[in-house]
DOLUM-742452 format. One line per 4 residues: their letters; for each residue x, y, z of N, C-alpha, C. Coordinates in Angstrom, 1 decimal. Layout:
<pts>
a	X Y Z X Y Z X Y Z | ...
</pts>
This chain:
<pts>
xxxx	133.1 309.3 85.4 134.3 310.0 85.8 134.0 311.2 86.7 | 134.8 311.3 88.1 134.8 312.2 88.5 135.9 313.1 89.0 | 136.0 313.1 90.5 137.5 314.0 90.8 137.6 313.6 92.0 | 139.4 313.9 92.6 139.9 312.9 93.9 140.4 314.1 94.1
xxxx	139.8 314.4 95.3 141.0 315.5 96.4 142.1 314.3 96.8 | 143.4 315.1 97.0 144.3 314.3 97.6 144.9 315.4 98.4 | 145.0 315.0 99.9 145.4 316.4 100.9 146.3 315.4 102.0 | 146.8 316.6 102.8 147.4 316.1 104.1 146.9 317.4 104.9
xxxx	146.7 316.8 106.6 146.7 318.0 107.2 147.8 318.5 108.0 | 147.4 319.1 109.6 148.8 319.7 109.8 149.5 318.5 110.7 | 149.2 317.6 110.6 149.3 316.4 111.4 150.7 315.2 110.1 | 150.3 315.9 109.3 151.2 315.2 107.6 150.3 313.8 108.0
xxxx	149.2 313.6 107.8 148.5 312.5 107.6 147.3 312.9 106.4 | 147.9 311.6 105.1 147.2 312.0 104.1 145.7 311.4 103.4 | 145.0 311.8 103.0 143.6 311.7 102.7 143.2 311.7 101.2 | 142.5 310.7 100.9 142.1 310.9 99.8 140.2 310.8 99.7
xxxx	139.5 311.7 99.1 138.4 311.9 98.6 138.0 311.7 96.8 | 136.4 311.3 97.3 136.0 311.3 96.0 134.9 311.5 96.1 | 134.5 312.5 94.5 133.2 313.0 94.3 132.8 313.3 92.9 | 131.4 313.1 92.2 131.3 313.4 91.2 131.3 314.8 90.9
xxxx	130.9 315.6 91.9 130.8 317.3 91.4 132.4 317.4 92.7 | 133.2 318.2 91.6 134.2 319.4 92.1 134.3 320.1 93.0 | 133.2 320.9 93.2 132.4 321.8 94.3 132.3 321.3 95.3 | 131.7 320.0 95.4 131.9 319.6 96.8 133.1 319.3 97.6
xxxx	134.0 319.0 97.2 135.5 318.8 97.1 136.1 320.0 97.6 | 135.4 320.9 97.2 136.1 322.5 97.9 135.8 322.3 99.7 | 134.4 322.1 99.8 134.1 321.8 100.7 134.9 321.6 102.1 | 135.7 320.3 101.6 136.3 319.8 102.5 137.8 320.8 102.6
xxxx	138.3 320.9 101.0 139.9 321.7 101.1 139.9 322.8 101.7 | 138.6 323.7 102.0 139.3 324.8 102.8 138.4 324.7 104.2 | 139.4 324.1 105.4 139.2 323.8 106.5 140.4 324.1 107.4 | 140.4 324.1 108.8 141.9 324.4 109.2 143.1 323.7 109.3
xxxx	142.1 322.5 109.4 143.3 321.3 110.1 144.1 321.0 108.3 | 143.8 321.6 107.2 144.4 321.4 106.1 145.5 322.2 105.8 | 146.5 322.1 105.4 147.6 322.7 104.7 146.9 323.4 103.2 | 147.0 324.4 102.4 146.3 324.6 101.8 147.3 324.4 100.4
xxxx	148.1 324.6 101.1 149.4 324.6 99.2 149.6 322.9 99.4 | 148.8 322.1 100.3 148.7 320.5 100.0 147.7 319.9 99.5 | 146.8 320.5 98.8 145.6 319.7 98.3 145.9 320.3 96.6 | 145.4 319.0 96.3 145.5 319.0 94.8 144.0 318.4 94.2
xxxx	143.0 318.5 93.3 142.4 317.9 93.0 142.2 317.3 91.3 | 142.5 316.0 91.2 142.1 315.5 90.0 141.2 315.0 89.4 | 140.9 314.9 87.9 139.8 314.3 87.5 140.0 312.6 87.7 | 139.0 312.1 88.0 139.6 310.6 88.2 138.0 309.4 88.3
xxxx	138.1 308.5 88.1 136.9 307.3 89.0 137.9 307.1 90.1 | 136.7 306.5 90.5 136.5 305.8 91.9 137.7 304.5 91.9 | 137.7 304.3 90.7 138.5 302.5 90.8 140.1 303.1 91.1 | 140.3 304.2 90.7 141.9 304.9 91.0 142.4 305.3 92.3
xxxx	141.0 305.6 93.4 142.0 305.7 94.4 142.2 304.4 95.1 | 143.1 304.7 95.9 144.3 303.5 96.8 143.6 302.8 97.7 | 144.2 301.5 97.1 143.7 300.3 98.0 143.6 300.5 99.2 | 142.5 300.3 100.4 143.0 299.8 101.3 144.1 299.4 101.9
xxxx	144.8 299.5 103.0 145.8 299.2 103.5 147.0 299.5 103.0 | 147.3 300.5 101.9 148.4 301.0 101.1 148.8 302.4 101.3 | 147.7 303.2 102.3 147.9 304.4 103.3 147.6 304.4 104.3 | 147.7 305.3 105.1 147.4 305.3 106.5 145.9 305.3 106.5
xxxx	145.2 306.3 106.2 144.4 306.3 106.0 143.2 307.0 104.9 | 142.2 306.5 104.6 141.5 306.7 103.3 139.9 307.1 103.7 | 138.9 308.5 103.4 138.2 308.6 103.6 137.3 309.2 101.9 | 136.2 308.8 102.0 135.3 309.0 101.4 133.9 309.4 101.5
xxxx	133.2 310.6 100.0 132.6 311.5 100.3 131.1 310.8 100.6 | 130.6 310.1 101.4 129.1 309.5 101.2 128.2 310.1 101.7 | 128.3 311.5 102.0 126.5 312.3 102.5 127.6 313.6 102.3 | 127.3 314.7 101.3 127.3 315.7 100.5 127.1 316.8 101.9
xxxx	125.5 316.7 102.3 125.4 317.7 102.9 125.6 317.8 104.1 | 126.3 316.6 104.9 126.9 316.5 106.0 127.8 317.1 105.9 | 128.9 317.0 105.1 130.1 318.0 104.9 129.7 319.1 104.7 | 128.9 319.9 103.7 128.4 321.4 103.6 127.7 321.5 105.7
xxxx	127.4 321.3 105.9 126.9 321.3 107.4 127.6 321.5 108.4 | 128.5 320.9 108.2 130.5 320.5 108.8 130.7 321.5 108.4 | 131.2 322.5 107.2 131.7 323.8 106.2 131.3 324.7 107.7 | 129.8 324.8 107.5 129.0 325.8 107.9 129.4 325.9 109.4
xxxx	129.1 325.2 110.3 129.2 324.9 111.9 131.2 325.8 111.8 | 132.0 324.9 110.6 133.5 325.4 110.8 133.3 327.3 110.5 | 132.7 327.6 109.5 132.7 328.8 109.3 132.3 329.7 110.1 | 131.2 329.6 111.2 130.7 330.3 112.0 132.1 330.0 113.0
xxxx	132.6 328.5 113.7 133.4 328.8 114.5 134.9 329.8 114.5 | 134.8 329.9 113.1 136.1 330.4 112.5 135.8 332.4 112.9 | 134.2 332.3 112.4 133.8 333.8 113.0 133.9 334.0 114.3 | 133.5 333.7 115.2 133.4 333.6 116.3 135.1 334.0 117.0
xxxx	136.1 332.6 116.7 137.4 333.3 116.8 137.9 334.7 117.1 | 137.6 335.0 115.5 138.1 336.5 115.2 137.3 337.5 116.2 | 135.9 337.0 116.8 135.2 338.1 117.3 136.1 337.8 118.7 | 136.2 336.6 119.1 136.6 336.9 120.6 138.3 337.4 120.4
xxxx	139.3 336.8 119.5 140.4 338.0 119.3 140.1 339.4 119.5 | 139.3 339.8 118.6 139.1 341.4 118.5 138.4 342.1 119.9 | 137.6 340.8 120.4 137.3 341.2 121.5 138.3 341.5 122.7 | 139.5 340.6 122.6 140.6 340.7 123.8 141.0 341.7 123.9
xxxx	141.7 342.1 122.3 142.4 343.3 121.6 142.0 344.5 122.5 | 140.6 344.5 122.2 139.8 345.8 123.0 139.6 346.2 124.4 | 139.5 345.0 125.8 139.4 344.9 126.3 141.1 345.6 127.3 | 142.3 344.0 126.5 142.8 344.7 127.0 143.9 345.7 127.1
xxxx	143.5 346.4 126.3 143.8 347.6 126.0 143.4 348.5 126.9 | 142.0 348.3 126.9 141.3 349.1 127.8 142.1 349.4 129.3 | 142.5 348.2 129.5 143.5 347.9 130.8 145.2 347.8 130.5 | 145.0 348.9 130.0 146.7 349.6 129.6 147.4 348.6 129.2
xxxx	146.9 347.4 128.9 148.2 346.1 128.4 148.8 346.6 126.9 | 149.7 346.0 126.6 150.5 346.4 125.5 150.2 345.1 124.5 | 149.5 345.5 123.4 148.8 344.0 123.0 149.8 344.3 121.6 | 150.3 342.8 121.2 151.3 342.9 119.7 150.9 341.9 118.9
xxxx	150.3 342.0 118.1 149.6 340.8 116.9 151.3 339.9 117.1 | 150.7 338.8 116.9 151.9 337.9 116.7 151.4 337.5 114.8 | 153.0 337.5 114.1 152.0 337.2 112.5 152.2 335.5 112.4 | 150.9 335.4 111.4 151.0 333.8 111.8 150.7 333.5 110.5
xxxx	151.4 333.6 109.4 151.2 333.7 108.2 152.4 332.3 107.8 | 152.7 331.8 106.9 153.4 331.4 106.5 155.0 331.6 106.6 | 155.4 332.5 106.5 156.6 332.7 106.3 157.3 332.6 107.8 | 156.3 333.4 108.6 156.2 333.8 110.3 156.6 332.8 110.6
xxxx	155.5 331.5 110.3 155.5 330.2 111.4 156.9 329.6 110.8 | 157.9 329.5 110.1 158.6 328.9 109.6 159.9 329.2 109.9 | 159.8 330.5 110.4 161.1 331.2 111.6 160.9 330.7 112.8 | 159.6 330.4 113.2 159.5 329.7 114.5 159.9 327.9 114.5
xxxx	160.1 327.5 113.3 160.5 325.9 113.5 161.4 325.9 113.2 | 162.7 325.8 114.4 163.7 325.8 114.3 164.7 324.1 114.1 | 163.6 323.4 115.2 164.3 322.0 114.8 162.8 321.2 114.1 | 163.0 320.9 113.4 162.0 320.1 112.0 161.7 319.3 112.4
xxxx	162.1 318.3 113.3 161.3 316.9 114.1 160.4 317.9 115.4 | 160.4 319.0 115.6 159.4 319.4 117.3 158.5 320.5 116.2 | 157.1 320.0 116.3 156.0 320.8 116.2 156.1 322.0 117.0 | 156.0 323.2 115.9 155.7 324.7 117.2 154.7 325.2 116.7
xxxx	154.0 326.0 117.7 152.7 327.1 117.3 153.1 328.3 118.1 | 153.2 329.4 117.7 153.1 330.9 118.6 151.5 331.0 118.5 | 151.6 331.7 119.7 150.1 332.2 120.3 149.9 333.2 119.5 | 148.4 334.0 119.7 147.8 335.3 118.8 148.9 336.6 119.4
xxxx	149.4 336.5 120.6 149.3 338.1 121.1 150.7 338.1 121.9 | 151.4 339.0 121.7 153.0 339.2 122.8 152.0 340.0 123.7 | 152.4 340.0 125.3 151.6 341.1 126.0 152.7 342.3 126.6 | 153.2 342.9 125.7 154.8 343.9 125.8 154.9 344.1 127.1
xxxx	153.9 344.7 127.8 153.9 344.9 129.6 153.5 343.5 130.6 | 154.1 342.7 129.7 154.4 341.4 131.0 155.3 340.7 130.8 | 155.9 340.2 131.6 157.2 339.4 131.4 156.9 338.0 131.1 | 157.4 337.7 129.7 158.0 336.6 128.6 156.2 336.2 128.7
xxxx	154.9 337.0 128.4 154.2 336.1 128.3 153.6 337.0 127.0 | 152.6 335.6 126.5 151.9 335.4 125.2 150.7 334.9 125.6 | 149.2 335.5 125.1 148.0 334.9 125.1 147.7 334.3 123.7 | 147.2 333.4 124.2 146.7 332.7 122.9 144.7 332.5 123.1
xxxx	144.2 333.0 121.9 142.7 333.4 122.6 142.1 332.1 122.1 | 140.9 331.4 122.4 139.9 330.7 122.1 138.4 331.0 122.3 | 137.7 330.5 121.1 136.5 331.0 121.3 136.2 329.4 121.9 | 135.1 329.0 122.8 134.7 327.3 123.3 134.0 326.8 123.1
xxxx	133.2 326.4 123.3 131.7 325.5 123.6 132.0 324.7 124.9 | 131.2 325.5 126.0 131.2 324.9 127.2 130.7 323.7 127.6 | 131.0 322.5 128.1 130.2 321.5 128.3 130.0 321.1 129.6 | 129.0 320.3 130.7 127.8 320.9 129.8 126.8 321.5 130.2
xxxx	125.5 322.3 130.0 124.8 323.2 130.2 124.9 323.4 131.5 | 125.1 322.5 132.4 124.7 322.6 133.7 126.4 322.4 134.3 | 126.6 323.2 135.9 127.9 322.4 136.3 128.1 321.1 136.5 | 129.3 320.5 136.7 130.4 321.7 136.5 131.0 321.8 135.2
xxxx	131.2 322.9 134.5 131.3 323.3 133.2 133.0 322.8 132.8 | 133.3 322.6 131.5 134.3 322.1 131.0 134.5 322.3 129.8 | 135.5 322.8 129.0 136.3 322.5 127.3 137.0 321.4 127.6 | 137.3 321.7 126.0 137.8 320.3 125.6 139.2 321.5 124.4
xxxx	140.3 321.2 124.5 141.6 321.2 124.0 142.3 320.7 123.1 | 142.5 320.6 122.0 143.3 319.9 121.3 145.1 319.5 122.2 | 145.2 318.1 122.6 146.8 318.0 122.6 147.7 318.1 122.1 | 147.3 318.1 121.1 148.4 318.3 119.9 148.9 320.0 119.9
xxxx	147.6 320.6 120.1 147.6 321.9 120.0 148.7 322.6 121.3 | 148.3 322.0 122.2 149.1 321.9 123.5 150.5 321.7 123.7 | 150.6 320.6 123.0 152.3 320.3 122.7 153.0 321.3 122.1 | 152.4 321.9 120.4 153.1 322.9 119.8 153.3 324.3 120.1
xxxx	152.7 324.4 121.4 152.5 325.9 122.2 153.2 325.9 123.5 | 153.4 324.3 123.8 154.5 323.9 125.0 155.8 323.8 124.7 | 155.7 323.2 122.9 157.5 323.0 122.2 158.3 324.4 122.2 | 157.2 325.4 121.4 157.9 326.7 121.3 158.3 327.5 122.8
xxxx	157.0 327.9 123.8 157.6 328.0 124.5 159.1 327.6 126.0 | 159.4 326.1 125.5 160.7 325.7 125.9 161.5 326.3 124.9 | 161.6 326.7 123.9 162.7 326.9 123.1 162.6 328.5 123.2 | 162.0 329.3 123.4 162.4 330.6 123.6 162.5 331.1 124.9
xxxx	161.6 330.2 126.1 161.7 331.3 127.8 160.2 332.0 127.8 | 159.4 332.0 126.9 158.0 332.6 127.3 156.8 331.3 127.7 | 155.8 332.1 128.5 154.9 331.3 129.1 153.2 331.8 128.4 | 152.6 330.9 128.0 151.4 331.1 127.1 150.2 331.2 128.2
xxxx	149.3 332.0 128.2 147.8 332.1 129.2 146.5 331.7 128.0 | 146.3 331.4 128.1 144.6 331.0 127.4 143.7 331.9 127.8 | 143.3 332.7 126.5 142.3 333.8 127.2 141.0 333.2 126.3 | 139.8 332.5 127.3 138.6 331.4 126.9 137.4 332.2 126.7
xxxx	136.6 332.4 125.5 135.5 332.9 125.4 134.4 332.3 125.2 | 133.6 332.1 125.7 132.3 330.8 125.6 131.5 331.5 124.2 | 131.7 329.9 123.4 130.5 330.4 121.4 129.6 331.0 122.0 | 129.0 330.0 123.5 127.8 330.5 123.3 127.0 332.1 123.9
xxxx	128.0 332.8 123.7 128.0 333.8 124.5 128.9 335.0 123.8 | 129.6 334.9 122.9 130.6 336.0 122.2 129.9 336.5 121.5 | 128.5 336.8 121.3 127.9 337.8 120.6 127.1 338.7 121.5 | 127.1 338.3 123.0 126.8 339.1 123.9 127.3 340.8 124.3
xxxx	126.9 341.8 124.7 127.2 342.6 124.9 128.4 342.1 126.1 | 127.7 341.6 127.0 128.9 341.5 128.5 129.2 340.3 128.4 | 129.6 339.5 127.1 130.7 338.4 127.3 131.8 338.6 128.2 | 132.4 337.8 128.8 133.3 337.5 129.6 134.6 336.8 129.1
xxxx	135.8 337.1 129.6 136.9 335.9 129.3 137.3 335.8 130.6 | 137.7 334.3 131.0 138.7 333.0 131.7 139.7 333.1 131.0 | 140.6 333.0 132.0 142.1 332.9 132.0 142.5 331.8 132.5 | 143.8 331.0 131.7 144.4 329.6 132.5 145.8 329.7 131.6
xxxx	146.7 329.5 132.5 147.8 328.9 132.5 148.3 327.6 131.2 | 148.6 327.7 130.1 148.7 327.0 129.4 149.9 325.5 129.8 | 150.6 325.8 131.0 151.4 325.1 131.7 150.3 324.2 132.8 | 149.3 324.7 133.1 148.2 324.1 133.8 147.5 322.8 134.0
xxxx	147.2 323.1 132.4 147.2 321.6 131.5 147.4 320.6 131.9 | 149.1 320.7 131.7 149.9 319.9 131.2 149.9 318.7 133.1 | 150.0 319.6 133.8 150.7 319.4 135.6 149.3 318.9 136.5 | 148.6 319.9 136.1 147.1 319.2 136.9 146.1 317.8 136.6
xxxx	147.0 316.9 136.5 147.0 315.6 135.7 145.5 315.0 136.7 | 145.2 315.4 137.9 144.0 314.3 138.5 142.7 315.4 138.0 | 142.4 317.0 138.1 140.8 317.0 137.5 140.7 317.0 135.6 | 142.3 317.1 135.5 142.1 317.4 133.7 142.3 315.8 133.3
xxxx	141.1 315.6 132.5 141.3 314.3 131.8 141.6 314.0 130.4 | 142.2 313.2 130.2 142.8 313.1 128.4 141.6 312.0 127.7 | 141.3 312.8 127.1 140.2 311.7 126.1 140.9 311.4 125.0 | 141.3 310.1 124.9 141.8 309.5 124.1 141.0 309.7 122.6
xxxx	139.8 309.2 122.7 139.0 309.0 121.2 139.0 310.8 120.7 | 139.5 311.5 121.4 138.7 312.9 121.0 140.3 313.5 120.5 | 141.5 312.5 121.4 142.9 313.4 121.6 142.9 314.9 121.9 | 142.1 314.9 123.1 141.7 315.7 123.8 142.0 316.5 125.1
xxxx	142.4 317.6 125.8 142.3 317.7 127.2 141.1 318.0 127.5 | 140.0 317.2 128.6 139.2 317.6 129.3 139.2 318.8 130.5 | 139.2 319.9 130.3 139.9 321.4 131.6 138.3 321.2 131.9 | 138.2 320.9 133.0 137.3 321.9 134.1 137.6 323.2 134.1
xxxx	136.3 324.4 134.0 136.3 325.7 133.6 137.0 325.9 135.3 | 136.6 325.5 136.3 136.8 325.9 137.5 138.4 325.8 137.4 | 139.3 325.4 137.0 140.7 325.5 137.4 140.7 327.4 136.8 | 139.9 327.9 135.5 140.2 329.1 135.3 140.0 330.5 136.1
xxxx	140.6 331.5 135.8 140.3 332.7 136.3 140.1 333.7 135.6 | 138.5 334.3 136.1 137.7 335.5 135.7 138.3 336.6 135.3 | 138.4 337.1 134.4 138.5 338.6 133.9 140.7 338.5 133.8 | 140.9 339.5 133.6 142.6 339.7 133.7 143.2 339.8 134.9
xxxx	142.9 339.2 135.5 143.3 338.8 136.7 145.1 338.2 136.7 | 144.5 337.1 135.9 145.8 336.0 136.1 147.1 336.6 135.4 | 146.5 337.4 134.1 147.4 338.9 133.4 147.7 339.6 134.2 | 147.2 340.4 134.9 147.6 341.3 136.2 149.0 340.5 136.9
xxxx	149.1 339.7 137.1 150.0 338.8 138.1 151.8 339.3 137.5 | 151.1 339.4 136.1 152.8 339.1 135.3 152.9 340.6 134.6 | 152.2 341.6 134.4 152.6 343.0 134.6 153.5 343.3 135.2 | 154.5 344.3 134.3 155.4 344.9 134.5 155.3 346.3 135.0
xxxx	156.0 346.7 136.5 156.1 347.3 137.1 154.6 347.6 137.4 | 153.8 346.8 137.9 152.0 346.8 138.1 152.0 347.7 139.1 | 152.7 348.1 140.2 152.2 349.4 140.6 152.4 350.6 140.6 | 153.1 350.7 139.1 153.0 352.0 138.9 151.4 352.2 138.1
xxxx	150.8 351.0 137.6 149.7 351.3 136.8 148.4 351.0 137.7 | 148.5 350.7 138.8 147.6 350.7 140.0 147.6 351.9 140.3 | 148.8 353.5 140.5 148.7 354.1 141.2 147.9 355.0 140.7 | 148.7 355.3 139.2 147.6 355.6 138.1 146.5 355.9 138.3
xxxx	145.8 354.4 138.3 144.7 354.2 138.1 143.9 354.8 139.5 | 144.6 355.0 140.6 144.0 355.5 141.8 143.6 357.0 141.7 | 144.7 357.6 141.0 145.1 358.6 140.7 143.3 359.6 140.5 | 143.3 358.6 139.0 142.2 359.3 138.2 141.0 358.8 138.5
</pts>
């Protein structure tokens, strides 16, 4: 006798697991792509969960420490995140922008789904001193070592950040922080057009097996640049800045 996670993620595609120790089971439930008020875990055998071909799909736990491995690689990426957020926060501030946590909590995202059949996501940040725009930050893993350099995008992620913005009139920028590099003193962020994506259909390629956008780093732009563009009243804060 052991125990069956049974979850769905944010995709409502549901999963079932099995494992003799509990613990490892945690493993998998706190991850992103999971809903968390949707995992349940029971005591159970092996012979109880669902046949083949009676869900969409059915996975199981057969190497322990590949998942704790998976945990770890997720938890560092999860740090990393928060460092290149807090990194933006800082930066651009520095450069007079008007930065506004967007809250993304539960209750938050649920004012944002207005029609129940279209997936939405709000981005991390309102930028108050630009007109109708929102950054949304990422930390990457560049690929590959050599040019020409490239991420990789969730589509899905893309759609729910393209749904919301049609339903309210704002436009999202991607502000890109390379993992391998956000513990540097002079990390850098790339800037791109989250509408970019979607239009520049011959260098960005869709990877099917990955449900992926392929972005060439080269379609981006260095530093706040591409932010500068959509500043409100920008030369009064040029003059400013001459000023002093």
């Amino acid at each position: 006798m052991g125990y069956i996670l049974i979850f769905h993620d944010l995709k409502n595609q549901y999963y079932y697991c099995y494992d003799d120790d509990k613990s490892n089971l945690m493993y998998i439930a706190f991850q992103d792509e999971i809903i968390l008020e949707s995992f349940i875990i029971l005591q159970g055998s092996k012979s109880e969960l669902p046949l083949a071909g009676f869900l969409p799909y059915e996975v199981y736990l057969n190497n322990v420490e590949v998942q704790k491995n998976n945990v770890e690689v997720e938890t560092r990426r999860r740090e990393n995140g928060l460092k290149a957020q807090e990194l933006f926060k800082i930066t651009a501030r520095e450069r007079l922008f008007i930065v506004e946590d967007i809250p993304q909590d539960k209750d938050s995202i649920a004012n944002y789904k207005v029609i129940d059949s279209i997936p939405v996501k709000r981005a991390d940040y309102n930028i108050k001193n630009c007109k109708n725009i929102e950054v949304e930050v990422k930390c990457l893993t560049l690929y590959p070592r050599i040019n020409p350099l490239f991420f990789y995008i969730s589509s899905y992620e893309v759609e729910k950040l393209e749904n919301l913005n049609k339903l309210t009139g704002k436009k999202t920028i991607l502000a890109l922080y390379n993992q391998a590099e956000i513990d540097r003193e002079n990390c850098s962020v790339t800037m791109i057009k989250l509408s970019t994506i979607r239009k520049n259909k011959k260098p960005i390629i869709y990877d099917m097996d990955k449900d992926c956008y392929k972005v060439p780093i080269s379609l981006t732009t260095e530093g706040f640049e591409l932010l500068e563009k959509y500043r409100i009243m920008g030369d009064l804060y040029r003059k400013s800045n001459s000023r002093s």
